[in-house]
DSSP file (Angstrom, degrees, kcal/mol; ACC not computed):
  #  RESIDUE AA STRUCTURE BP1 BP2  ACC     N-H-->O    O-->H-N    N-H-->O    O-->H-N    TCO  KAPPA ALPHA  PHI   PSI    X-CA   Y-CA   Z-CA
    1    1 A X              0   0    0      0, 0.0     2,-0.3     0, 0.0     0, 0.0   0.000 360.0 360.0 360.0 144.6   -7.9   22.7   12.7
    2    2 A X        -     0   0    0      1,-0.1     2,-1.9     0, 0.0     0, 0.0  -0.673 360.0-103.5 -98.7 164.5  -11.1   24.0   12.3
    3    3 A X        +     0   0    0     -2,-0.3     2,-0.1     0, 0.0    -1,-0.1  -0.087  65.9 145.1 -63.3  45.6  -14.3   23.5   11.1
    4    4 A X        -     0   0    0     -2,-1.9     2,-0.0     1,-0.1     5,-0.0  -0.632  51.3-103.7 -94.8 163.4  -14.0   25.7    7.4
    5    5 A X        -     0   0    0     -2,-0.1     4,-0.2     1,-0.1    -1,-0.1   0.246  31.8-112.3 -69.2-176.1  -15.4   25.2    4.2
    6    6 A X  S >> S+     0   0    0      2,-0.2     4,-2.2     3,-0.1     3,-1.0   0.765 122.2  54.0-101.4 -19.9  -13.2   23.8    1.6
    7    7 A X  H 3> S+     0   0    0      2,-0.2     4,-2.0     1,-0.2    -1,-0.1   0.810 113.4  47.5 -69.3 -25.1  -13.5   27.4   -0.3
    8    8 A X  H 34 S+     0   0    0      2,-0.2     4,-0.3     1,-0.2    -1,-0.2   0.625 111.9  45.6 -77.0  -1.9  -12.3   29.0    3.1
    9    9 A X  H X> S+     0   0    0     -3,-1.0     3,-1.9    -4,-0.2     4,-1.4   0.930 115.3  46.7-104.6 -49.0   -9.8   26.7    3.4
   10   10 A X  H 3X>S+     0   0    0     -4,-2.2     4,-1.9     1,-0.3     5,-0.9   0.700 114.2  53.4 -65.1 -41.5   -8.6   27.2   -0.6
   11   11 A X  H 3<5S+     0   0    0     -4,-2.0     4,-0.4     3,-0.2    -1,-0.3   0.827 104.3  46.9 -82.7  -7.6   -8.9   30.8   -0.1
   12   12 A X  H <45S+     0   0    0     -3,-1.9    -2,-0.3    -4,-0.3    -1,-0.2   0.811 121.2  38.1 -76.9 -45.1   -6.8   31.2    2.7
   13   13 A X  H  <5S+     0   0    0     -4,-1.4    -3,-0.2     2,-0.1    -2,-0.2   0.716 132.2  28.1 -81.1 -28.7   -3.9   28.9    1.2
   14   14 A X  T  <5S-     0   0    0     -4,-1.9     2,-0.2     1,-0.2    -3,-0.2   0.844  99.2-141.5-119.5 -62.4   -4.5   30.4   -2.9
   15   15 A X      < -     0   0    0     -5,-0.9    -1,-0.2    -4,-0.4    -3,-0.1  -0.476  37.2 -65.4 111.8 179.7   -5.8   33.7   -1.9
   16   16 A X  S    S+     0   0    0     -2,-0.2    -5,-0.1     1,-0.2    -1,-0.1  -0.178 130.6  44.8 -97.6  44.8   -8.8   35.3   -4.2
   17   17 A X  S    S+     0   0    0      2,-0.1    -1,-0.2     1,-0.0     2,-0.1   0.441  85.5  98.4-117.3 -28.9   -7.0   35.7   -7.5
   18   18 A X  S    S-     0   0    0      1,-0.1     3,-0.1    -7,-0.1    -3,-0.1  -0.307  79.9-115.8 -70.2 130.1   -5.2   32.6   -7.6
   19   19 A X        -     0   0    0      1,-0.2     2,-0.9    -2,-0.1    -1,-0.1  -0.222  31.7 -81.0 -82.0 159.7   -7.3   30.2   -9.9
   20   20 A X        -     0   0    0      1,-0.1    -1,-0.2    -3,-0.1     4,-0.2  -0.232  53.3-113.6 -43.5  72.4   -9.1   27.2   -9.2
   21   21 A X    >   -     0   0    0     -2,-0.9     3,-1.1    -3,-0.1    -1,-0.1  -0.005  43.0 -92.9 -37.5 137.5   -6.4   23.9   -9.2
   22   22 A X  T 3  S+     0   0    0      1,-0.3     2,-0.0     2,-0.1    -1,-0.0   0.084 103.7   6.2 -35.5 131.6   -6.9   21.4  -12.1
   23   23 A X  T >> S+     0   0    0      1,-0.1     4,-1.7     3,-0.1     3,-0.9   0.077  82.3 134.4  89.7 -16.9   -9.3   18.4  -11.3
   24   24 A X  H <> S+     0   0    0     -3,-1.1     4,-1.6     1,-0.4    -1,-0.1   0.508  72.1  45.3-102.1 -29.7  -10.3   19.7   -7.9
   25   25 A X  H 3> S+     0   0    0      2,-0.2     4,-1.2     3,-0.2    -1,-0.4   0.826 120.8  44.0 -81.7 -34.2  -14.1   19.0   -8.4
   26   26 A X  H <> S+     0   0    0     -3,-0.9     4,-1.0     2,-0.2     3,-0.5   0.954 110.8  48.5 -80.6 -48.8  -13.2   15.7   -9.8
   27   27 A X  H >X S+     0   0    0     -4,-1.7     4,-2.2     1,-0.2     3,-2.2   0.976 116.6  47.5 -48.5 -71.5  -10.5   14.6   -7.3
   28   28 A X  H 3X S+     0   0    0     -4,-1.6     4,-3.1     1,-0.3    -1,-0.2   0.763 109.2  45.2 -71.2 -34.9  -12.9   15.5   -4.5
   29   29 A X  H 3< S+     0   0    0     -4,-1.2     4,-0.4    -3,-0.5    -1,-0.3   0.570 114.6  65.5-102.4  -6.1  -16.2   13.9   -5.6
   30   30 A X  H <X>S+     0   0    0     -3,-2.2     4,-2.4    -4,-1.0     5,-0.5   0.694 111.2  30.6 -42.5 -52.6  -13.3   10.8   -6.3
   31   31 A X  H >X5S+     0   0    0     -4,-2.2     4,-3.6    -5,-0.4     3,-1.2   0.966 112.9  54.9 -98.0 -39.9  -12.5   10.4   -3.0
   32   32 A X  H 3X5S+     0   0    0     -4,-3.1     4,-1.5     1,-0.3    -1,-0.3   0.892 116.4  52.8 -70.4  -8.5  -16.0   11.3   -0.9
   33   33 A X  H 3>5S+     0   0    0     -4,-0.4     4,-1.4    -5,-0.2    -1,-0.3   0.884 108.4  47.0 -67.6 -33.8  -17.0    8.4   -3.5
   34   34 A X  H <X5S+     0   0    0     -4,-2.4     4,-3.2    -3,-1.2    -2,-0.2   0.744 110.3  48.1 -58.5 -48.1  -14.2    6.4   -2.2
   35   35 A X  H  X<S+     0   0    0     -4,-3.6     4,-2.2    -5,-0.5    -3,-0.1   0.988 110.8  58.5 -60.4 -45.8  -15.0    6.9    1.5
   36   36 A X  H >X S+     0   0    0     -4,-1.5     3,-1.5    -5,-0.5     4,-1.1   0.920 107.1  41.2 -52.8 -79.8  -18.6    6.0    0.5
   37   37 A X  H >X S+     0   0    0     -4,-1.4     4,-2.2     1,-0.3     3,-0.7   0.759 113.3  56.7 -63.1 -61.7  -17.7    2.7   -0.8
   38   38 A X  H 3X S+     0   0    0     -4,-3.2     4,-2.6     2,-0.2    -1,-0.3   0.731 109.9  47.1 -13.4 -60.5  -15.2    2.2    2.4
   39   39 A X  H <X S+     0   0    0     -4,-2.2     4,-1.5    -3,-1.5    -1,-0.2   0.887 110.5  51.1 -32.2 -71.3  -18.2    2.8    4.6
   40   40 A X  H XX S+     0   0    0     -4,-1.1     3,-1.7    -3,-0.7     4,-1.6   0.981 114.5  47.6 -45.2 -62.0  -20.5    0.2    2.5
   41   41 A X  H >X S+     0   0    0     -4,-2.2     3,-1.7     1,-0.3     4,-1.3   0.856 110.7  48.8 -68.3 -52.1  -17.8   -2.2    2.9
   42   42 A X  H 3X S+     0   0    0     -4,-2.6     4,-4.3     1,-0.2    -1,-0.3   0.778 105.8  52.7  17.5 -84.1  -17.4   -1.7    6.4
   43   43 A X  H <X S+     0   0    0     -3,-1.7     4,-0.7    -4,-1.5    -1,-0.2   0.585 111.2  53.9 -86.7 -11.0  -20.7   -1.9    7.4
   44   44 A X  H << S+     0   0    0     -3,-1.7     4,-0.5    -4,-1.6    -1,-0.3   0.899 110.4  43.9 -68.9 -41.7  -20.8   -5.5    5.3
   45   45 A X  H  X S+     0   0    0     -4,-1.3     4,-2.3     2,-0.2     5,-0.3   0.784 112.7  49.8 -64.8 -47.6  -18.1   -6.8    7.0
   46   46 A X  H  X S+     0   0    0     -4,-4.3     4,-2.4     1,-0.2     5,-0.4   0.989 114.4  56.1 -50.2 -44.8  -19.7   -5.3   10.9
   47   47 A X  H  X S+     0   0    0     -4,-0.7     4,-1.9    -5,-0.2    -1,-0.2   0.901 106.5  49.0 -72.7 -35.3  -22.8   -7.1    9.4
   48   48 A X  H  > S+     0   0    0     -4,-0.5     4,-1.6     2,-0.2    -1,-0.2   0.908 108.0  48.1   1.9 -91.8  -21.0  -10.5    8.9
   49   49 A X  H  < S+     0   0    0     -4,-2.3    -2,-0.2     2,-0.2    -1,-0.1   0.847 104.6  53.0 -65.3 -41.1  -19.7  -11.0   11.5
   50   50 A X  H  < S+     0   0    0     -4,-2.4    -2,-0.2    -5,-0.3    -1,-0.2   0.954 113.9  50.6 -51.3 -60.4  -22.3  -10.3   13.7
   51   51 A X  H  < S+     0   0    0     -4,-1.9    -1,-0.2    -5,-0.4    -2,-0.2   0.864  85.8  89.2 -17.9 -56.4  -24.3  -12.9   11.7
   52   52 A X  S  < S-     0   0    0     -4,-1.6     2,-0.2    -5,-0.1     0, 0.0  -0.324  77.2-131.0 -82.7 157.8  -22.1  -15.7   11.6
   53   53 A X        -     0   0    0      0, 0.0     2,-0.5     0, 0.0    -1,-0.1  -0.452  15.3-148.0 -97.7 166.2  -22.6  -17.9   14.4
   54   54 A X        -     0   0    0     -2,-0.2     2,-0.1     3,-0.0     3,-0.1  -0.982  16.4-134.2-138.7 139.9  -19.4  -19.3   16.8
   55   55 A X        -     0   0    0     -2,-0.5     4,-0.1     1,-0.1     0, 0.0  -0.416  21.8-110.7 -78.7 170.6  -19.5  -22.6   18.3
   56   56 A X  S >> S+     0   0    0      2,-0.2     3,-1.9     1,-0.1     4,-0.8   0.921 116.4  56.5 -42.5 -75.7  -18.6  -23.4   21.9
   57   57 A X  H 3> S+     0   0    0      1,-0.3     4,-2.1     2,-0.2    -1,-0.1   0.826 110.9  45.7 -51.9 -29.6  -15.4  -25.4   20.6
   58   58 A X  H 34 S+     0   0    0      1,-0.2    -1,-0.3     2,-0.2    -2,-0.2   0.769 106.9  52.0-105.0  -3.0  -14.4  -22.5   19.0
   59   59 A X  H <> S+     0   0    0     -3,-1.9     4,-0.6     2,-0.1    -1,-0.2   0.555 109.6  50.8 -74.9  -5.0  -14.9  -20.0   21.6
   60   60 A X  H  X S+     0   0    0     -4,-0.8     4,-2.8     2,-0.2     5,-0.2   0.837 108.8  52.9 -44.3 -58.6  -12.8  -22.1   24.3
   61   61 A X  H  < S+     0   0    0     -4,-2.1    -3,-0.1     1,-0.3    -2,-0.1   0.734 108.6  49.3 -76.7 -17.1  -10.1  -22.3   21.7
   62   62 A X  H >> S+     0   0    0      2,-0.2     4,-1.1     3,-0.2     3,-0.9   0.894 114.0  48.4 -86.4 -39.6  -10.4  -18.2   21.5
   63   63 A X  H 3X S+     0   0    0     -4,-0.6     4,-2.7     1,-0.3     5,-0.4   0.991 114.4  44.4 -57.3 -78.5  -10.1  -18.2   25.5
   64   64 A X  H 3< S+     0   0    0     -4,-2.8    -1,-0.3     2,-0.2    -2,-0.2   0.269 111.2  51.4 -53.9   5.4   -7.1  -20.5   25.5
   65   65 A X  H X> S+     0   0    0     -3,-0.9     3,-4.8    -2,-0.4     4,-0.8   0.583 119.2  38.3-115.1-106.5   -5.2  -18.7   22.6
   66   66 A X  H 3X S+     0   0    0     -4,-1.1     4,-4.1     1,-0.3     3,-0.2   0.546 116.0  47.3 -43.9 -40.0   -5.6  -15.3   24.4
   67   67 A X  H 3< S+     0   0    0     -4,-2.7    -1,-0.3     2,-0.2    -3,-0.1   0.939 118.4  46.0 -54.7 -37.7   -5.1  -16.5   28.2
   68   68 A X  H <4 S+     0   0    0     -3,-4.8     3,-0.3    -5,-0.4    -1,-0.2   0.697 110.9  62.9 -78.0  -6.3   -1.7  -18.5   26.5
   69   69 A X  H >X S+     0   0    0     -4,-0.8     4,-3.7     1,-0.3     3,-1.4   0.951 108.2  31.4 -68.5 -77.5   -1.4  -15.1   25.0
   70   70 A X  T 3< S+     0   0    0     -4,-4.1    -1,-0.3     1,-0.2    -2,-0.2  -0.183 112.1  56.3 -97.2  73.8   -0.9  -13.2   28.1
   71   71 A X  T 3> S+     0   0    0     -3,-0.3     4,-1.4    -2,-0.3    -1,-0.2   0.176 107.2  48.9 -83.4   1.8    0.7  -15.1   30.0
   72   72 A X  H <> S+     0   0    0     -3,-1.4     4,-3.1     2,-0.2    -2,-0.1   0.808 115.4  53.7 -65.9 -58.4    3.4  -15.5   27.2
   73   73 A X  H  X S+     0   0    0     -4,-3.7     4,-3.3     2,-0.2     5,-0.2   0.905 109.6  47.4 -25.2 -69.0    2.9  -11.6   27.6
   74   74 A X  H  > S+     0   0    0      1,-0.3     4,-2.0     2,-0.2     5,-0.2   0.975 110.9  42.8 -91.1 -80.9    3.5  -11.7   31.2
   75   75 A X  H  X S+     0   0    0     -4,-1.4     4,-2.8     2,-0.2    -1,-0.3   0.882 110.7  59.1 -40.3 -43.5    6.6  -13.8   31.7
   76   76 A X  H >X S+     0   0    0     -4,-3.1     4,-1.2     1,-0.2     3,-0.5   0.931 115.3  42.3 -55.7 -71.6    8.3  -11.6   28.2
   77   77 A X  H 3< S+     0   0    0     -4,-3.3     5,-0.4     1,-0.3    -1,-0.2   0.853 117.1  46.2 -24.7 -65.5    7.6   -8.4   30.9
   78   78 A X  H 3X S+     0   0    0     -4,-2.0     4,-1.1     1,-0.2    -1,-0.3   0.823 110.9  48.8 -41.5 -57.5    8.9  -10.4   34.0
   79   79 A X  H XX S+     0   0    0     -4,-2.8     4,-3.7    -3,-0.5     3,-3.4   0.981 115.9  44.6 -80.2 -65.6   12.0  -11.7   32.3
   80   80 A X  H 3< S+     0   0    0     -4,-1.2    -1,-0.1     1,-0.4     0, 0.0  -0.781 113.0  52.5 -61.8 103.5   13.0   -7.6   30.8
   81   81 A X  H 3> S+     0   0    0     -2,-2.2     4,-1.8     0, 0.0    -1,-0.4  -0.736 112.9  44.2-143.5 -32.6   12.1   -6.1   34.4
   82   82 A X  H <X S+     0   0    0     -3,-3.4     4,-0.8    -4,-1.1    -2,-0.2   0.903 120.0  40.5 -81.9 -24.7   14.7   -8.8   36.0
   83   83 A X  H >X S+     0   0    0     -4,-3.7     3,-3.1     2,-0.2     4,-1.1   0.989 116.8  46.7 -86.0 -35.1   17.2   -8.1   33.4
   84   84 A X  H >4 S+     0   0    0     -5,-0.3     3,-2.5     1,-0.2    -2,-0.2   0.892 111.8  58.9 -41.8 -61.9   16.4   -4.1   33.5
   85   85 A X  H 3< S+     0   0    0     -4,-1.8    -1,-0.2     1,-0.3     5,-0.2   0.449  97.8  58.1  -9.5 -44.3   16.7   -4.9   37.5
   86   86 A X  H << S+     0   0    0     -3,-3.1     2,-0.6    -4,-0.8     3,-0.3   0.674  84.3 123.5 -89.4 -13.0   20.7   -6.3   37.3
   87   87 A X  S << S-     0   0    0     -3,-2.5    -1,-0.1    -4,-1.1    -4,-0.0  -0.544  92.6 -61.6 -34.3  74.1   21.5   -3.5   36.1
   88   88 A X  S    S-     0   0    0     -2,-0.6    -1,-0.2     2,-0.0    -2,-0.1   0.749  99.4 -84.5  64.2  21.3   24.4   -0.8   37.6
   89   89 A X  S    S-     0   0    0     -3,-0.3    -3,-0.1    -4,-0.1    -2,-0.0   0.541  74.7 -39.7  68.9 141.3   21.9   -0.8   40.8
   90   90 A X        -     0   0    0     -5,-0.2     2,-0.2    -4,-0.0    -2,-0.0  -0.293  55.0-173.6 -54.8 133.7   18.8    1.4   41.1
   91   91 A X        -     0   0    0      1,-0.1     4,-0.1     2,-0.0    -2,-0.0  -0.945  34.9 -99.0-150.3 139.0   18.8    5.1   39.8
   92   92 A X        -     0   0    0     -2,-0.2    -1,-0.1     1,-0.1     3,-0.0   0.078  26.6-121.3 -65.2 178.6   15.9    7.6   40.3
   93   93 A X  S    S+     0   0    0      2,-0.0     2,-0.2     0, 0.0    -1,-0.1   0.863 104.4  59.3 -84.3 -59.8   13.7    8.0   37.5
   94   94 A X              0   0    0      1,-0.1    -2,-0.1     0, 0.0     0, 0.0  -0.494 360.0 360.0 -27.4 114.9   14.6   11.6   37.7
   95   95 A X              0   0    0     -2,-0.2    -1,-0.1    -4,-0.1    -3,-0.0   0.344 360.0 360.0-151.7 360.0   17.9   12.3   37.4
Protein backbone atom coordinates (compact mmCIF):
# COMPACT_ATOMS: atom_id res chain seq x y z
CA UNK A 1 0.00 0.00 0.00
CA UNK A 2 1.07 3.24 -0.18
CA UNK A 3 1.97 6.15 1.55
CA UNK A 4 -1.66 8.37 0.81
CA UNK A 5 -3.45 10.72 2.87
CA UNK A 6 -6.51 9.52 4.49
CA UNK A 7 -8.61 12.10 2.03
CA UNK A 8 -6.71 10.29 -0.89
CA UNK A 9 -7.44 7.17 0.39
CA UNK A 10 -11.41 8.20 1.06
CA UNK A 11 -11.51 9.60 -2.26
CA UNK A 12 -10.39 6.94 -4.18
CA UNK A 13 -12.81 4.36 -2.33
CA UNK A 14 -16.11 7.16 -2.03
CA UNK A 15 -15.23 9.14 -5.03
CA UNK A 16 -15.77 13.21 -4.76
CA UNK A 17 -19.53 13.31 -4.44
CA UNK A 18 -19.94 10.68 -2.04
CA UNK A 19 -20.31 12.35 1.44
CA UNK A 20 -18.29 12.25 4.39
CA UNK A 21 -19.06 8.77 6.57
CA UNK A 22 -20.73 9.40 10.00
CA UNK A 23 -18.24 9.72 12.99
CA UNK A 24 -15.15 9.63 10.94
CA UNK A 25 -13.39 12.59 12.71
CA UNK A 26 -14.42 11.08 15.87
CA UNK A 27 -13.63 7.43 15.28
CA UNK A 28 -10.16 8.48 14.02
CA UNK A 29 -8.96 10.96 16.74
CA UNK A 30 -10.59 7.63 19.04
CA UNK A 31 -8.24 5.42 18.00
CA UNK A 32 -4.77 7.62 17.31
CA UNK A 33 -5.87 8.43 21.13
CA UNK A 34 -5.97 4.75 21.71
CA UNK A 35 -2.53 4.01 20.04
CA UNK A 36 -1.28 6.94 22.21
CA UNK A 37 -2.22 5.45 25.41
CA UNK A 38 -0.85 1.83 24.02
CA UNK A 39 2.45 3.53 23.43
CA UNK A 40 2.43 5.24 27.11
CA UNK A 41 1.79 1.97 28.39
CA UNK A 42 4.34 0.26 26.53
CA UNK A 43 7.00 2.43 27.24
CA UNK A 44 6.00 1.88 31.21
CA UNK A 45 6.15 -1.45 31.06
CA UNK A 46 9.94 -1.31 28.73
CA UNK A 47 10.75 1.11 31.73
CA UNK A 48 9.98 -1.54 34.47
CA UNK A 49 11.51 -3.91 33.55
CA UNK A 50 14.64 -2.49 32.84
CA UNK A 51 14.52 -1.08 36.37
CA UNK A 52 13.73 -4.00 38.40
CA UNK A 53 16.71 -5.66 39.43
CA UNK A 54 17.19 -9.83 38.97
CA UNK A 55 19.16 -11.78 41.33
CA UNK A 56 21.75 -14.43 40.54
CA UNK A 57 19.32 -17.22 41.95
CA UNK A 58 16.90 -16.17 39.69
CA UNK A 59 18.87 -15.86 36.62
CA UNK A 60 20.35 -19.60 36.97
CA UNK A 61 16.79 -20.72 37.42
CA UNK A 62 16.03 -18.68 33.88
CA UNK A 63 19.16 -20.60 32.34
CA UNK A 64 17.95 -23.99 33.63
CA UNK A 65 14.23 -23.54 32.60
CA UNK A 66 15.35 -22.58 28.97
CA UNK A 67 18.41 -25.14 28.55
CA UNK A 68 15.49 -27.94 30.11
CA UNK A 69 13.52 -26.07 27.49
CA UNK A 70 15.46 -27.06 24.50
CA UNK A 71 16.53 -29.95 25.18
CA UNK A 72 12.83 -31.08 25.78
CA UNK A 73 12.65 -29.23 22.31
CA UNK A 74 15.37 -31.36 20.92
CA UNK A 75 14.45 -34.87 21.84
CA UNK A 76 10.32 -33.86 20.69
CA UNK A 77 12.29 -33.11 17.09
CA UNK A 78 14.52 -36.35 17.37
CA UNK A 79 11.70 -38.65 18.32
CA UNK A 80 9.21 -37.09 14.94
CA UNK A 81 12.31 -37.31 12.53
CA UNK A 82 12.77 -41.21 13.69
CA UNK A 83 9.08 -41.82 13.40
CA UNK A 84 8.90 -39.56 9.89
CA UNK A 85 12.17 -41.87 9.07
CA UNK A 86 10.14 -45.56 9.43
CA UNK A 87 8.17 -44.49 7.12
CA UNK A 88 7.35 -46.34 3.43
CA UNK A 89 11.38 -45.76 2.92
CA UNK A 90 12.83 -42.46 1.63
CA UNK A 91 11.10 -40.43 -1.22
CA UNK A 92 12.67 -37.27 -2.84
CA UNK A 93 11.42 -34.08 -1.59
CA UNK A 94 10.45 -33.50 -5.17
CA UNK A 95 8.32 -35.73 -6.53
Amino acid sequence: MYNDSIETLLLRHYGSNAPEPEGLEQRLSASVQRKAAEAHQQQVRVRHVSEQRISRRRVIQLVALSSAGLGLLGSGVASIEGILGTQDGQRPAYS
